[in-house]
C-alpha positions as CSV (number, residue, x, y, z in Angstrom):
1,X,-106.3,-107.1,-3.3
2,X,-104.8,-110.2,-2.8
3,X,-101.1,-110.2,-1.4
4,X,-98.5,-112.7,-2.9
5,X,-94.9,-113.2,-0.9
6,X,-92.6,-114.4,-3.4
7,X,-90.2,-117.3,-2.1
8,X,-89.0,-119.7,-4.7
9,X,-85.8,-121.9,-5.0
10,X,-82.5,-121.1,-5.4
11,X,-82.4,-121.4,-9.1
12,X,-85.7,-119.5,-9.7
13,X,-84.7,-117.2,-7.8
14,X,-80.9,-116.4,-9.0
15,X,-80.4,-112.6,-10.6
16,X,-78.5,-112.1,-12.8
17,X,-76.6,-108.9,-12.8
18,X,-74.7,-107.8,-16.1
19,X,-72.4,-104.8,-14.6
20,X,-70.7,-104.1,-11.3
21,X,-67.5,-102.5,-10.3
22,X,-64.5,-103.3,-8.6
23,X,-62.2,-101.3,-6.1
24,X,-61.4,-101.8,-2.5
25,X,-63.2,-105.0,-2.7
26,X,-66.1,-104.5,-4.5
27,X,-66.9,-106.7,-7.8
28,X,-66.4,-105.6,-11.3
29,X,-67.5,-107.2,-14.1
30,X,-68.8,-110.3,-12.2
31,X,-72.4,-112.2,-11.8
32,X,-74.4,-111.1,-8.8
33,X,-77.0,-113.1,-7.5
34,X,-79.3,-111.9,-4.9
35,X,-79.3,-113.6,-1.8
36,X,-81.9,-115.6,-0.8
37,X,-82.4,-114.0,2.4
38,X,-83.3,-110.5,0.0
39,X,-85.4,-112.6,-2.6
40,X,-87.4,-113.9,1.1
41,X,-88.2,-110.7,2.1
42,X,-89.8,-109.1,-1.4
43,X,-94.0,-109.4,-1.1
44,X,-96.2,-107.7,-3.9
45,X,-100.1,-106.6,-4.1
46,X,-99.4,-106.9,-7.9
47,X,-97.1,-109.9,-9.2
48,X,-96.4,-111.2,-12.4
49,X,-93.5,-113.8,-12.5
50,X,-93.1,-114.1,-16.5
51,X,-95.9,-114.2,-19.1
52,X,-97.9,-110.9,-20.6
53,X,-100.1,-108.7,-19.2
54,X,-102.4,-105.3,-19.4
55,X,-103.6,-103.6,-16.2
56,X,-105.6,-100.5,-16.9
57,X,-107.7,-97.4,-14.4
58,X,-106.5,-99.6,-11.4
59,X,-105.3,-98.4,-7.8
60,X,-102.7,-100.6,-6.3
61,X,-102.1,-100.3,-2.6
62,X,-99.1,-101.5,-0.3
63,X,-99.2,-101.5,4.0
64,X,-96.7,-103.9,5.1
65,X,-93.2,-104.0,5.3
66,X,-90.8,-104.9,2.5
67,X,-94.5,-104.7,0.5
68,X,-94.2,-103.4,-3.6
69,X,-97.4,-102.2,-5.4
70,X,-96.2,-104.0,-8.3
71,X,-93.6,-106.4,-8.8
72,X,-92.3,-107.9,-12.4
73,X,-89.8,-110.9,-12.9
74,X,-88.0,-113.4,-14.8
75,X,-88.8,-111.8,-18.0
76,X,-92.6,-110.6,-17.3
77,X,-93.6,-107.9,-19.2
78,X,-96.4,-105.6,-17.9
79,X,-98.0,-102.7,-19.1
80,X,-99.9,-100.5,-16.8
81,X,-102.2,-97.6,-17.9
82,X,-103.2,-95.0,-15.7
83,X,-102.8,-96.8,-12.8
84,X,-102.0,-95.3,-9.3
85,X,-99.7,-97.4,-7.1
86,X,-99.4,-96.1,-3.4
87,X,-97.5,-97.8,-0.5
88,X,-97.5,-96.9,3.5
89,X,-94.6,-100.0,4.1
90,X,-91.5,-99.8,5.4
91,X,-88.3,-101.6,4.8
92,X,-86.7,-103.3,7.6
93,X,-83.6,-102.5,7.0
94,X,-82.5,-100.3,10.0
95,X,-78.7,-99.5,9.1
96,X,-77.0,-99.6,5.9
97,X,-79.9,-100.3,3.9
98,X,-78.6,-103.1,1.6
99,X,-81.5,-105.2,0.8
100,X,-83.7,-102.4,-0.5
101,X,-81.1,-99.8,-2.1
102,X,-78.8,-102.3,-3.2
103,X,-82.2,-104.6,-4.6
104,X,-84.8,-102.2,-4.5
105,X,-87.1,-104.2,-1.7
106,X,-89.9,-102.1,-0.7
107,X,-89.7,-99.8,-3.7
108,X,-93.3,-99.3,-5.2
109,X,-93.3,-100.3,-9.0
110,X,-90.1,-103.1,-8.9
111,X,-88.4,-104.9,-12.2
112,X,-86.1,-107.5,-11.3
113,X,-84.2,-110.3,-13.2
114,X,-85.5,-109.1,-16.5
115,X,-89.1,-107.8,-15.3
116,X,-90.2,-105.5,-18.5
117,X,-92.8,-103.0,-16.9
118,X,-94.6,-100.2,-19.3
119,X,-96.4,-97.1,-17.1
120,X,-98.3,-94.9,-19.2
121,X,-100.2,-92.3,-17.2
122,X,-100.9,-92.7,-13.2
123,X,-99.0,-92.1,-10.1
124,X,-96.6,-93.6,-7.8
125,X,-96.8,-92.2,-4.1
126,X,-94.1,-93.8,-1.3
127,X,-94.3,-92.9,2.7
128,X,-92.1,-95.6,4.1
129,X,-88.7,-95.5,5.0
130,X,-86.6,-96.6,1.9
131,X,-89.4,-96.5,-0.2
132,X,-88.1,-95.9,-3.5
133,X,-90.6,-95.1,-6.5
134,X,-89.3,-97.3,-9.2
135,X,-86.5,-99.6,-8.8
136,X,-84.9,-101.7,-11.6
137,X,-82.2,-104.3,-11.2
138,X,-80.8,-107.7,-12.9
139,X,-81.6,-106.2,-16.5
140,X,-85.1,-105.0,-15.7
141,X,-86.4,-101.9,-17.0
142,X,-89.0,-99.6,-16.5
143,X,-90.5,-97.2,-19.0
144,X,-92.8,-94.4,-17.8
145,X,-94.5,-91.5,-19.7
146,X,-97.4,-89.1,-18.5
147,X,-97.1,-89.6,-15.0
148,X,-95.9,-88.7,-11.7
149,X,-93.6,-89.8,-8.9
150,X,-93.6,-88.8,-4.8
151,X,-91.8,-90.4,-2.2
152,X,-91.5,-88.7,1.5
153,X,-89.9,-91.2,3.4
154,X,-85.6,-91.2,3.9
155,X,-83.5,-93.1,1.6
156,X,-86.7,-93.0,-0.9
157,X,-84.9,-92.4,-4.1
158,X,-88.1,-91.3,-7.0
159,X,-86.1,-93.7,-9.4
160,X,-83.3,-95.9,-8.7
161,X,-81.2,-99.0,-10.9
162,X,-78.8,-100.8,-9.9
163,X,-77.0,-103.7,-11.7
164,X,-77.7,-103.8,-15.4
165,X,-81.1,-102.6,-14.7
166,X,-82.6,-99.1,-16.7
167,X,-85.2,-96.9,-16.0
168,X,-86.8,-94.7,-19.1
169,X,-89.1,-91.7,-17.6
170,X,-91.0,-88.8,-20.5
171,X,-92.5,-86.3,-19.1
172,X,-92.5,-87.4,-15.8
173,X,-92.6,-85.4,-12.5
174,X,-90.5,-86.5,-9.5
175,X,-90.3,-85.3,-6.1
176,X,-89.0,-86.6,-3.3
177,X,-89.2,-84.6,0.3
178,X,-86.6,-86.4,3.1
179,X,-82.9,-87.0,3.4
180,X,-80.7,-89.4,1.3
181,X,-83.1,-89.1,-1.5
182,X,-82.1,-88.3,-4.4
183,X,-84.8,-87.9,-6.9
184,X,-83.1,-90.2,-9.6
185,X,-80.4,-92.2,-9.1
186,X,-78.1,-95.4,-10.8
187,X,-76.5,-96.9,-7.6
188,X,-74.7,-100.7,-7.1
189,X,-73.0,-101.8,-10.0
190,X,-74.1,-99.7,-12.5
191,X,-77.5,-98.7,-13.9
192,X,-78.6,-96.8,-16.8
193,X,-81.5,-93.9,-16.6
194,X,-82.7,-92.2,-19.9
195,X,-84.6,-88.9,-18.8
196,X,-86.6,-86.7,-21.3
197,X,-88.6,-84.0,-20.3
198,X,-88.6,-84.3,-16.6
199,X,-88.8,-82.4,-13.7
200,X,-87.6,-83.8,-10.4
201,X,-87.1,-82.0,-7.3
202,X,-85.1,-83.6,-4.4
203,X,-86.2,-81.3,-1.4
204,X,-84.0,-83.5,1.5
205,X,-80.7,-82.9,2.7
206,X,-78.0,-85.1,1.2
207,X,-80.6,-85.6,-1.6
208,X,-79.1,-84.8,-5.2
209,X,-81.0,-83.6,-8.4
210,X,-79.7,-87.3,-9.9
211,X,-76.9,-89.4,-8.4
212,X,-74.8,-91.5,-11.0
213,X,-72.5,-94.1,-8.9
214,X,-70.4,-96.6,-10.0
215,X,-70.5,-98.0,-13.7
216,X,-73.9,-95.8,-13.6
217,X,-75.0,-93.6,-16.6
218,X,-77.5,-90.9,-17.1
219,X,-79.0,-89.1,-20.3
220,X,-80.8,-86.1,-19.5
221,X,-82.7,-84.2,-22.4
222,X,-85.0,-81.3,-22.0
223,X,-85.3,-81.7,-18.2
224,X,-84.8,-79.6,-15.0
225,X,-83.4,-81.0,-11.7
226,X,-83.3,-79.2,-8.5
227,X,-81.8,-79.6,-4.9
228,X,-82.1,-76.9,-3.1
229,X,-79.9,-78.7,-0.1
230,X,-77.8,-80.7,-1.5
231,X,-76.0,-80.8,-5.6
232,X,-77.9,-80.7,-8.5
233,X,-75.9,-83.5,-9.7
234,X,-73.6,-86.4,-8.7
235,X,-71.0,-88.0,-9.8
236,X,-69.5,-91.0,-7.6
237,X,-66.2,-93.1,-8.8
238,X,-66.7,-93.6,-13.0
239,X,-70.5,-92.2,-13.6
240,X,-71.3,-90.6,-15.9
241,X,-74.1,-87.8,-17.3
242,X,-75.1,-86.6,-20.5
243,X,-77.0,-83.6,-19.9
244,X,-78.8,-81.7,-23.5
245,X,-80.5,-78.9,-22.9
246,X,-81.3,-79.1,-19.7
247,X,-81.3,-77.1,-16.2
248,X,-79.2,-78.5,-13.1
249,X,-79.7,-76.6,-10.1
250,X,-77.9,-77.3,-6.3
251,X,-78.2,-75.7,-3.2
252,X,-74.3,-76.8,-2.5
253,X,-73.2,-77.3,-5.7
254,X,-74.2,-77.3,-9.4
255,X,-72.5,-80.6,-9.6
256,X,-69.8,-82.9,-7.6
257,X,-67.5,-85.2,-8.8
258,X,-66.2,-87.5,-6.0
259,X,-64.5,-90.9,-5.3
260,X,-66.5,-92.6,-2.7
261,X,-63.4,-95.0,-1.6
262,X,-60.5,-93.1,-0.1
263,X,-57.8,-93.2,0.2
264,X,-57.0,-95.0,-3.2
265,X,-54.9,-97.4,-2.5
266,X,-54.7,-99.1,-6.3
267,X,-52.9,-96.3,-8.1
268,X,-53.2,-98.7,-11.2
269,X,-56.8,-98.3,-11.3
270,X,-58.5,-94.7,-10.3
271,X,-62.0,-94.1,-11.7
272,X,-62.6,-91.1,-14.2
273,X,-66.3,-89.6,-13.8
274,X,-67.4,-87.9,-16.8
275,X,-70.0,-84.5,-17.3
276,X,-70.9,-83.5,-21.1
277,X,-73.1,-80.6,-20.8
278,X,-75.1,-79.3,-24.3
279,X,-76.6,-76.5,-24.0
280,X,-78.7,-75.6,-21.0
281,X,-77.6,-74.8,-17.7
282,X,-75.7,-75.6,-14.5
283,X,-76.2,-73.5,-11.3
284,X,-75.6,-73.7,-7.9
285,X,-76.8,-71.3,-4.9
286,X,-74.8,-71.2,-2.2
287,X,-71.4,-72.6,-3.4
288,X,-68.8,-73.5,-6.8
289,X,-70.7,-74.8,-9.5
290,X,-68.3,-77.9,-10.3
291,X,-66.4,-79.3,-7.4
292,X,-64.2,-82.5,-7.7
293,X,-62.8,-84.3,-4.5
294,X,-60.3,-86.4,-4.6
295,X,-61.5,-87.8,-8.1
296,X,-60.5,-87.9,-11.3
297,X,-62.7,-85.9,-13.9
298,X,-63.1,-85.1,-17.5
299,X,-66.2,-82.2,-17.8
300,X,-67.5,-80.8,-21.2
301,X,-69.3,-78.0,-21.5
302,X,-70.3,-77.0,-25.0
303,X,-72.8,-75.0,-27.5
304,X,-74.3,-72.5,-24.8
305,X,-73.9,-74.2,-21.5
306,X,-74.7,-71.7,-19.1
307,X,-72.8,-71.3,-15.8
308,X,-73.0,-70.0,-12.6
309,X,-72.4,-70.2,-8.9
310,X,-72.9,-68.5,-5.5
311,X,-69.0,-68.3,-5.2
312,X,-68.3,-67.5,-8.5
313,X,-66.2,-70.6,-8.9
314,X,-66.7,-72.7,-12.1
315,X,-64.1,-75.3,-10.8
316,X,-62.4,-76.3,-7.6
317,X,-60.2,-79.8,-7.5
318,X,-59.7,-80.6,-3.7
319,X,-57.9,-83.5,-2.5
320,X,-57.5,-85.1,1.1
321,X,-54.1,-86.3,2.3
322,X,-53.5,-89.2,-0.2
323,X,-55.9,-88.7,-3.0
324,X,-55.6,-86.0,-5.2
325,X,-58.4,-84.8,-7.7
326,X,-57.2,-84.4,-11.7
327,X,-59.4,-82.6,-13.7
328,X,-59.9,-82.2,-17.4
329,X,-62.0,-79.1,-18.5
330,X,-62.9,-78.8,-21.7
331,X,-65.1,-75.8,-23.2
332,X,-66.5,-76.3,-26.8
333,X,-68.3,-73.2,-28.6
334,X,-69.0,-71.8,-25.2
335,X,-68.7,-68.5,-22.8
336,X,-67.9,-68.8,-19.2
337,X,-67.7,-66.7,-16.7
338,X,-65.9,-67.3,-13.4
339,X,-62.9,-69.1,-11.5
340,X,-60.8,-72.3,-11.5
341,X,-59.2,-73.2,-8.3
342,X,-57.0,-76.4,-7.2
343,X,-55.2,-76.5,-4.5
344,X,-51.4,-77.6,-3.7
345,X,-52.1,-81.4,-5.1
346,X,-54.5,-81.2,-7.5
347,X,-54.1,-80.4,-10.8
348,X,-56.9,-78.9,-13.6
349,X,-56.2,-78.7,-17.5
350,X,-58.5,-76.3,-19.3
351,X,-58.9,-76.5,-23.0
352,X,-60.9,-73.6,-24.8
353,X,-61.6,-74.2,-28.2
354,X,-64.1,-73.3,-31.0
355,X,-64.7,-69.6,-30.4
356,X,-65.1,-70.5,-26.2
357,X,-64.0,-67.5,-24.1
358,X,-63.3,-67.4,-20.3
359,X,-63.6,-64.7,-18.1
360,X,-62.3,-65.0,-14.9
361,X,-59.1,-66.3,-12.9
362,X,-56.9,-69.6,-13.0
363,X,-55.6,-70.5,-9.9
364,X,-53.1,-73.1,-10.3
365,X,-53.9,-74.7,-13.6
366,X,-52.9,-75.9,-17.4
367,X,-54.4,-74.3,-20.2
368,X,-55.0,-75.1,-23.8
369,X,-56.2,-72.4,-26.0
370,X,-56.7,-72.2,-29.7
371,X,-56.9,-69.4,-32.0
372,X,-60.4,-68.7,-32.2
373,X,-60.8,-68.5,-28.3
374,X,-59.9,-65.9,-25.8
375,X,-59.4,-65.5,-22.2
376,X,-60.1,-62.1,-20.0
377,X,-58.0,-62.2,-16.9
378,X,-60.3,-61.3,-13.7
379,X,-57.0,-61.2,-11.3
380,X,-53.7,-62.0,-11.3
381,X,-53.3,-65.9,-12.0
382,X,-50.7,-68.7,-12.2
383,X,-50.7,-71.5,-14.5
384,X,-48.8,-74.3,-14.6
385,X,-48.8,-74.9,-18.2
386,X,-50.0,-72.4,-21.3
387,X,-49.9,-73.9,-24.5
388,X,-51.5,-70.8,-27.1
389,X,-48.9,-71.3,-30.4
390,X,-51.6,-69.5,-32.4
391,X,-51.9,-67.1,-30.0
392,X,-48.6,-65.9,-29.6
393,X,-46.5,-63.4,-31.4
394,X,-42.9,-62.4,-30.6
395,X,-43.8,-61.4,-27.7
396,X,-46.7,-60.7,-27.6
397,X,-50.5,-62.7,-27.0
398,X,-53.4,-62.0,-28.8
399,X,-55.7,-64.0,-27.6
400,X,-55.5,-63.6,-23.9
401,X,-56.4,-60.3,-22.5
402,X,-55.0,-59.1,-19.5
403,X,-56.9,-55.7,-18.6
404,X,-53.5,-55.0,-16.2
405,X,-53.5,-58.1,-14.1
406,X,-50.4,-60.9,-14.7
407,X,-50.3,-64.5,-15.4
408,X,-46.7,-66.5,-13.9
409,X,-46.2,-69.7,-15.7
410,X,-43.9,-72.5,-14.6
411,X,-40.7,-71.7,-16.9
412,X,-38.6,-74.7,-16.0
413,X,-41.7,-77.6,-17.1
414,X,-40.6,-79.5,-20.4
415,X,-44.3,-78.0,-21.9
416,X,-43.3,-74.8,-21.3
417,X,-40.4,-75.0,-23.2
418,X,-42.1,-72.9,-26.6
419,X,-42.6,-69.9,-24.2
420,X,-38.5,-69.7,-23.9
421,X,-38.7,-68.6,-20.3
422,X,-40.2,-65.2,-21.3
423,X,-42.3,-62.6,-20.7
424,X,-45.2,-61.3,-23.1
425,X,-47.4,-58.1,-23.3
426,X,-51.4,-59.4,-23.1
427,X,-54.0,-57.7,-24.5
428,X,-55.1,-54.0,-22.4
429,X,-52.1,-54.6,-20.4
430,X,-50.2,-57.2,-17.7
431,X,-47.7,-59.5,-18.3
432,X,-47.0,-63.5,-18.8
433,X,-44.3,-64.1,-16.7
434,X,-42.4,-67.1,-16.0
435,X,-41.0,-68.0,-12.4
């Protein structure tokens, strides 16, 4: 088939991009246009620049470098149906690889600048170097349903979008097989995925279940993502996931929460990444099944979520020298079973509410706790801050359940001030005590 390079003039070829971010000099809010040195190197074995069309039972192949099986732009929209696309091309990017993760060069089916592409059926295969599956960027999307994705080269995401652009897989199969690869991903300047019914495996090391960066945000329904190297998920500066009923699984961790720019140097601005788990399950192998490094985080966990971890550790906050993680921890309707750690400058606020009940021990940490919830005290445990006014009577809790071991509270903080610097009887035996 017929190859088409696609170099046009500057105006044709500006992209549009509708989000982006800003800390430590990268853009927020702000128009991107891609270079014309990227837009240069893009080729295609299938183009369509604008218009309509239908391509049906077709096999699309892809050799050279920088080559897409199928490209879509300036407001094309395509549908393909059960059509296989496979490409053997690799990018030429050789370090950071900015033209194709940050624009998706190389990437097998590619929307760009409004590019509307439909796959029903077929399958995608990638062996190049940065040879992502599906890439969307500058407000184009992709929909797939029925159909399959496999890339084996490094930096091969299965499905990546960057800038404004949004990716829509049902019942779809990912996989992905080398490093830096995670199976789905939302990278520069924020992209949107909406995932029902998938299954994605991201076999590489340093290769996440689904990796939401900057501005990026991620629905997951009735899906299962596994790493076995790396985290089932990732959250980087102010992602975010919305996970329903579905399985996470990491060979690290069930999920991190990190801030990719450190130290923070605009204390005005830090970035909050945010977790809301429904149902379902989050699980990692070898390590804690939530940690957050020097980030800010709000996680929900609620109606059944699941939990569990190698280390028995449902939260650790770490920070580095000068940035600090804050975590908020909120359990809705919802048992759990294991620790929460943060160390010397980190701070963690749990709030169980709704019938939740925890089981396990706080290490350094507020709680919240409302009168239908309860918590079983694994060890001795310190908190910084209890608030439980339903809880409490004289002096006595009801609601916390001590089985011998103590809890010391901060008696001199301001929120402390209910507890009146005493000590209660919990539940089985052990004590609250202030220091």
């Amino acid at each position: 088939m017929k190859k088409f390079p696609i170099v046009r003039g500057a105006i044709a070829l500006a992209a549009v991009a509708i989000f982006s971010v800003s800390l430590a000099g990268i853009c927020v809010a702000k128009e991107q246009i891609m270079p014309q040195e990227t837009r240069s190197l893009i080729t295609a074995s299938y183009l369509l620049d604008g218009g309509t069309a239908t391509e049906s039972d077709k096999a699309y192949t892809a050799a050279n470098a920088n080559e897409s099986g199928i490209y879509v732009e300036n407001g094309g929209v395509l549908l393909l149906k059960n059509c296989t696309v496979d490409t053997t091309g690799a990018s030429t990017d050789t370090a950071e690889p900015f033209n194709s993760s940050m624009w998706g060069v190389n990437a097998a089916i590619f929307a760009n600048a409004k590019g509307d592409i439909t796959c029903i059926g077929g399958e995608v295969t990638t062996t190049g170097f940065v040879a992502g599956g599906l890439f969307a960027t500058c407000g184009g999307s992709i929909d797939m349903a029925n159909a399959s994705i496999k890339t084996t080269g490094g930096f091969s995401h299965g499905a990546d979008a960057t800038y404004g652009g949004t990716i829509s897989l049902t019942d779809v199969t990912v996989e992905t097989a080398n490093d830096h690869a995670s199976a789905l991903a939302t990278d520069y300047g924020g992209g949107r995925l909406n995932l029902k019914r998938v299954t994605a495996t991201a076999a590489g090391r340093w290769s996440a279940g689904v990796y939401s960066d900057w501005n990026g945000s991620v629905t997951i329904i009735d899906s299962k993502l596994v790493s076995p190297q790396a985290e089932g998920g990732v959250i980087a500066g102010n992602g975010i996931l919305n996970i329903t009923n579905s399985s996470i699984v990491g060979g690290t961790n069930g999920l991190m929460i990190h801030n990719p720019i450190t130290p923070v140097t605009d204390t005005s601005y830090v970035p909050t990444g945010k977790a809301i788990f429904t149902g379902g399950s989050l699980c990692s192998i070898g390590g804690g099944a939530i940690l957050v490094r020097e980030a800010k985080a709000a996680v929900t966990v609620q109606h059944g979520t699941v939990i569990t971890s190698g280390t028995r550790t449902i939260v650790e906050a770490k920070s580095s020298d000068k940035t600090a993680s804050d975590v908020t921890f909120m359990a809705n309707d919802n048992v759990l079973k294991g620790a929460f750690i943060s160390d010397a400058n980190s701070s963690i606020e749990i709030k169980l509410m709704n019938g939740s009940a925890l089981d396990g021990a706080i290490k350094v940490a507020a709680l919240s706790i409302d009168a239908t919830s309860t918590w079983t005290v694994a060890e001795d445990s310190v908190l910084t801050v209890l608030d439980d006014k339903d809880g409490i009577s004289g002096t006595t809790i009801t609601n916390i359940v001590g089985n011998g071991h103590n809890v010391y509270y901060a008696k001199d903080l301001s929120a402390n001030s209910a507890l009146g610097g005493l000590t209660y009887s919990l539940v089985n035996g052990g004590q609250l005590i202030p220091r």
